[in-house]
N, C-alpha and C positions, 0 to 999 in steps of 0.2 A: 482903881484899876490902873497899873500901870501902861505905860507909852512911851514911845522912844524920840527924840528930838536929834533931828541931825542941819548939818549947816554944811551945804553943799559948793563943789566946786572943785573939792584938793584931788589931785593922782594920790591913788594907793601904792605905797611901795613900803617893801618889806618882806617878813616870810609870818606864815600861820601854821597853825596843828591842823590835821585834818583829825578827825573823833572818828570810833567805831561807827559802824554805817544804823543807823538805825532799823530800816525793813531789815538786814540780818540780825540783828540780836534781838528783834520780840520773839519771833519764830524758834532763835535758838534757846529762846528760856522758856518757850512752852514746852521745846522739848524733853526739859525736864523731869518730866510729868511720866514720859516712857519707862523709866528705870527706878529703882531703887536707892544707886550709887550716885556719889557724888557728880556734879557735873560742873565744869568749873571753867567761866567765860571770863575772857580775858579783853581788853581796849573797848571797852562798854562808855559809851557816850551818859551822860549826866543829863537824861532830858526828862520833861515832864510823862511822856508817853514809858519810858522805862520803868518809872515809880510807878505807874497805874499798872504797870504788868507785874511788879512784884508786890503789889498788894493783895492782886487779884490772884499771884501764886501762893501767898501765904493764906490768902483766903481760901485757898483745896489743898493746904495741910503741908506745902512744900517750905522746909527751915531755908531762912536765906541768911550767908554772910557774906561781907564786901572787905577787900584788904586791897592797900595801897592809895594813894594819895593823886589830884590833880592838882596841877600845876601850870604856869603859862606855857609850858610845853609839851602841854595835851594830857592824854588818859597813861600815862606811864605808869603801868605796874597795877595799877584799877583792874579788880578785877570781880566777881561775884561765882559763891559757891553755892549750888542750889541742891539739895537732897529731898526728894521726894516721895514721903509716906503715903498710904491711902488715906484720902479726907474722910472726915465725918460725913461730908455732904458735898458728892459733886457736883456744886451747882456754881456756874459764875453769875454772879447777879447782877439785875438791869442797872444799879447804882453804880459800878465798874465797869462793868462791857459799852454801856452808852457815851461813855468819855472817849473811850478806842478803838475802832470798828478790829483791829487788830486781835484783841479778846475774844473772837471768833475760833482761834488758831487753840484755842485749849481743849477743842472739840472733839478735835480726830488723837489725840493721845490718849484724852479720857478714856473714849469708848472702847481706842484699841487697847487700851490694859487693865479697867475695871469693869467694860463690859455697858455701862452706861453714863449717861452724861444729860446733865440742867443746863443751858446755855441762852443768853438773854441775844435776842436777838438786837444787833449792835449798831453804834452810833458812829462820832468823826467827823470831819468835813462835811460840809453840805456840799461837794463839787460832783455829787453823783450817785444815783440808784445804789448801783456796785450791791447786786442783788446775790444772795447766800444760795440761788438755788441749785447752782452750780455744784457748791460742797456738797447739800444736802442729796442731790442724784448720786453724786459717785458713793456716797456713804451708804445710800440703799442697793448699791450695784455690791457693794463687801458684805451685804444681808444684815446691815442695821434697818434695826422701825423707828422710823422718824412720826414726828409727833408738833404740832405748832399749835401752841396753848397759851393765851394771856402774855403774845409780847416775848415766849422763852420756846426755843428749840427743845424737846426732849428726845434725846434718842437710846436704844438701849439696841444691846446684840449678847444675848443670851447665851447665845452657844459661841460667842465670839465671831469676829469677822473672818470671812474668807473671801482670799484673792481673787481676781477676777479683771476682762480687761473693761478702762475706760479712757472713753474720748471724750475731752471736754469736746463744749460746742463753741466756746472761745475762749482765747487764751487768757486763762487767771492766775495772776501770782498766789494769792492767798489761798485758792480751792488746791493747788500743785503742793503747793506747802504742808494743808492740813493732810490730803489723801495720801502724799507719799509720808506724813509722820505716821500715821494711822496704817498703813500698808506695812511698814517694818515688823509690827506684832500680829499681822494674820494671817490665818494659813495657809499655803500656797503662794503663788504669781499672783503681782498684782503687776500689769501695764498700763502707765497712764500715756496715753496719746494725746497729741496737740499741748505739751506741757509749759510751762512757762521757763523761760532759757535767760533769766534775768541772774546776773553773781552771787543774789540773796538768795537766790533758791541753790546755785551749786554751792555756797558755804554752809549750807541745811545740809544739803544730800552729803557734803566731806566730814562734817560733825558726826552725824548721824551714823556713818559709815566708822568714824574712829570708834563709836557706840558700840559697835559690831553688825549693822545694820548689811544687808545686802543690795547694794544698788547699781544697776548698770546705767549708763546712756547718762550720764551726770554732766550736763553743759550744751544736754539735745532737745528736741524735744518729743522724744517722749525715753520713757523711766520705764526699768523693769526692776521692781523690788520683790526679793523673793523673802517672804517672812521667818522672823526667828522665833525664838521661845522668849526670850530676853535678852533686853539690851546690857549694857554695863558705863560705866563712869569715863568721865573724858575730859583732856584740856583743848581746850579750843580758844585759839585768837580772832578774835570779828574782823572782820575785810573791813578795809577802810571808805568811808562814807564816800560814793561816787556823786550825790546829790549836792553835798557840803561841797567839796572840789567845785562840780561845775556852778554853784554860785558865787564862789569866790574869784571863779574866774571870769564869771562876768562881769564881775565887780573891779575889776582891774582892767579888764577892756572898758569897760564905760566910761572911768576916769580916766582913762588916758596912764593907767600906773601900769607897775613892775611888780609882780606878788610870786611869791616861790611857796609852795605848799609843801609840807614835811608829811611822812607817813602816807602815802598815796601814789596810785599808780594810774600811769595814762591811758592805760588799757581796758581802764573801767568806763572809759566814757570817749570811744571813738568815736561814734555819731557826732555827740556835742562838741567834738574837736572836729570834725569837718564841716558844720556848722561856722564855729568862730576862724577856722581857716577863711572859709566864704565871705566871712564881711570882715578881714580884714587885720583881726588878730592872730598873734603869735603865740604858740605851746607846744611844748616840749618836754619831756620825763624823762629819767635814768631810773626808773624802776622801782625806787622810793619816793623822789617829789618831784611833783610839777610845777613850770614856770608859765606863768603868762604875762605875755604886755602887749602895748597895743603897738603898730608896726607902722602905721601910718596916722597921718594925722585927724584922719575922719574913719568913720565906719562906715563899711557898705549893707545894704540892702538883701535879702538873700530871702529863700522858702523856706518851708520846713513843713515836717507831717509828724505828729507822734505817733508810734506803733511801740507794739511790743521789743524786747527788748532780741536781736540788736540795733534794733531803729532807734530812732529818739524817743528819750524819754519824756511822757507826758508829768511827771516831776520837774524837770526845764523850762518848762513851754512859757511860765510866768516871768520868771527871768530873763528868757531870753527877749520876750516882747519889750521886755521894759529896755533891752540893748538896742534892738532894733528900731525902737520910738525914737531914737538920737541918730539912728544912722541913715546914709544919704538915701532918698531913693525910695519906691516901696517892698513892699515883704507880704506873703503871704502865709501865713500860720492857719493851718489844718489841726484839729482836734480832733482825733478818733475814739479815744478810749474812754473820756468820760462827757460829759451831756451839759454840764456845768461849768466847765473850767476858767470861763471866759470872763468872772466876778470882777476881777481885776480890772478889767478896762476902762470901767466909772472912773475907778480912783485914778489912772494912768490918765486918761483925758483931765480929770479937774486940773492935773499938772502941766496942760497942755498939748499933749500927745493925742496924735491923730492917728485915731483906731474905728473903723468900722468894720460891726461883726454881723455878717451873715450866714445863719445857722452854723455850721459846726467850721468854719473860716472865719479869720479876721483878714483885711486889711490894714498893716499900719506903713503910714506915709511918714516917712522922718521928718522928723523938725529940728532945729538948729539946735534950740535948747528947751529944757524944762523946768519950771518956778518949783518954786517949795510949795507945801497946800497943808491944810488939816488934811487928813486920810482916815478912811477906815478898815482894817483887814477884815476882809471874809472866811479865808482859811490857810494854811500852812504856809504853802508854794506861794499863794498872794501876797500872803505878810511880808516874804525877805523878798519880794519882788519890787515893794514899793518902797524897802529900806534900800534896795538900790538903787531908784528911781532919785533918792531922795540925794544921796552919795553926788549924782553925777546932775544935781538941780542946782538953778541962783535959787539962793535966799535958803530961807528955813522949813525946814519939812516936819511935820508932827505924826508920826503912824500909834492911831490908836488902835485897843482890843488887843497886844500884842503877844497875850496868852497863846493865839496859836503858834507864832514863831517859836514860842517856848518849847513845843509838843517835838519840835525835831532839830532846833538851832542852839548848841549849847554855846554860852560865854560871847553871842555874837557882837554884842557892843566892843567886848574887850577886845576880842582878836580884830576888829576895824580897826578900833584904834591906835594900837601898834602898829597900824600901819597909816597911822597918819587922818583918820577920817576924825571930823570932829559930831561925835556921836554920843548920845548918852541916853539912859533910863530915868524916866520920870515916876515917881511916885504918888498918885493924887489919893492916897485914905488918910 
């Protein structure tokens, strides 16, 4: 199982790619599923959660081809064509959906264009419930019969779905996702209220809309899609990864470096830029890339709350703790959206960092500095948390498990290191 080794201490300086965002591009390749015609996505990040989704697309009958080449300056010209026939067997199975809670999202296209769908009910991080009951209400509020059998969602809509209005009862990117992919081909009004208002959902709704889909209120929350008969084929470029950005940029406030980001804009992560404004870094965008460095010689102390999006993002919240472990002062970090998030802070304290967490709050008091440690990742966000952790540590840091970083961090050894971090992958088979 490989593991990453880094040797802490150096400022980052330099520039990086930022990669398509990944929560945009699974959603926009399930929407593939909607149409007939070609659909053809373009700045598609290279991660392991991208493969599991075109596995699981070729597994219900959709031909996939990929053209253009990566390079150490990013996904230029990458791009995947995906045409999708009616499967054999619409079923995604527990072997593929359990890898990616994401493999949920093939649910609401299935049902709205062949009328039924096998879906394994799905796996991912352990940072939380993050319970399907959500999609499955609004999918019976469109007149599907939902069904939970051995582990797999079955649902079928005979006479097809028709529109109708729904209110989540809290805001969920992936339920917003499935219902308005699933609302494009039923008939009537469909209004989803309380919608999720996160970039990956209006880059769904602008796709989908190039598809010929009908949608209003796209960047609000709530959606009014009024259904078609069918969609049709489209090019669509992925918004650039606002997730990637904001760790890279912590990554540069932590060391004390200077990072200029390509391909990315600063207006996908306000919050987390008022944020690093507070304790003391510097960023700035001209609408393709963003700069960060640090401004002063220390970092300060500062709060934070995750909420839905345009609050901070609970994707941050690891990251940012491990900035704030160094900076002067204490910090208060609020967790709202998931129940588990706080895995991390074992591994953050073995490094020395002073973190107490009570229920859905931490306290971390800064410390001057942090040693290198063995580690272990828990899950995604965790993982490049403690690879920062490690960046801006004395001595040598070893972060095992590091398959999850894989699931959403393409090339991250290499674009460190261009910038000066002395970082590498370990191989132990």
């Amino acid at each position: 199982m490989d593991r990453i080794r880094i040797r802490g201490g150096k400022p980052l300086l330099g520039t990086i790619s930022i990669g398509g965002a990944k929560n945009a591009a699974l959603p926009l390749m399930a929407a593939s599923l909607l149409t007939s015609q070609k659909l053809t996505l373009s700045n598609l990040p290279h991660l392991v959660d991208i493969t599991t989704m075109v596995h699981l697309l070729a597994e219900l009958g959709v031909a996939i081809s990929m053209d253009g080449n990566v390079s150490n300056e990013g996904n230029f010209g990458r791009a995947l064509t995906l045409v999708a026939s009616e499967p054999v067997q619409k079923i995604a199975p527990y072997d593929l959906v359990r890898r990616m809670r994401a493999s949920v999202l093939v649910l609401g296209p299935l049902l709205a264009r062949w009328g039924q769908a096998t879906v394994s009910l799905p796996g991912g991080c352990a940072i939380g419930t993050r319970p399907v009951d959500i999609h499955l209400g609004a999918f019976k509020a469109l007149g599907a019969e939902i069904e939970l059998k051995e582990g797999y969602i079955k649902a079928h809509a005979k006479k097809g779905l028709k529109g109708a209005n729904i209110l989540f009862p809290s805001v969920s990117v992936g339920a917003t996702e499935n219902v308005m992919m699933a609302a494009t081909l039923a008939e009537g009004e469909t209004q989803i209220s309380n919608a999720a208002r996160e970039p990956e959902v209006g880059d769904l709704a602008n796709c989908l809309v190039a598809m010929g889909a009908n949608i209003e209120g796209i960047g609000t929350d709530t959606l009014k899609v009024t259904g078609v008969s069918e969609l049709k084929g489209a090019n669509h470029e992925v918004i650039p990864d606002r997730i990637e950005t904001g760790t890279y940029a912590v990554a540069a406030a932590m060391t004390g470096g200077d990072i200029i980001m390509k391909g990315t804009r600063l207006e996908l992560l306000n919050a987390l830029a008022d944020v690093l404004a507070k304790a003391g870094v510097e960023i700035a965008g001209d609408g393709t890339t963003v700069r960060v460095r640090r401004v002063n010689s220390s970092l300060k102390g500062t709060d934070l709350m995750t909420e839905p999006y345009p609050g901070f993002p609970t994707d941050m919240q690891a990251q940012v703790m491990a900035l704030l472990a160094v900076a002067d002062g204490a910090s208060m970090i609020t967790e709202t959206i998931f129940e588990n998030r706080f895995m991390h802070v074992p591994e953050l304290c073995r490094m020395g960092a002073d973190i107490n967490v009570h229920g859905s709050s931490a306290i971390v008091r800064g410390v001057s500095t942090l040693s290198g440690a063995q580690l272990m990742a828990t899950d995604l966000r965790a993982s490049v948390s403690l690879v920062l952790a490690g960046l801006a540590a004395n001595g040598e840091t070893f972060v095992n498990r590091v398959y999850h970083l894989d699931r959403g961090y393409e090339r991250v050894e290499e674009k460190l290191s261009a910038c000066g971090a002395e970082i590498e992958r370990i191989s132990d088979d």
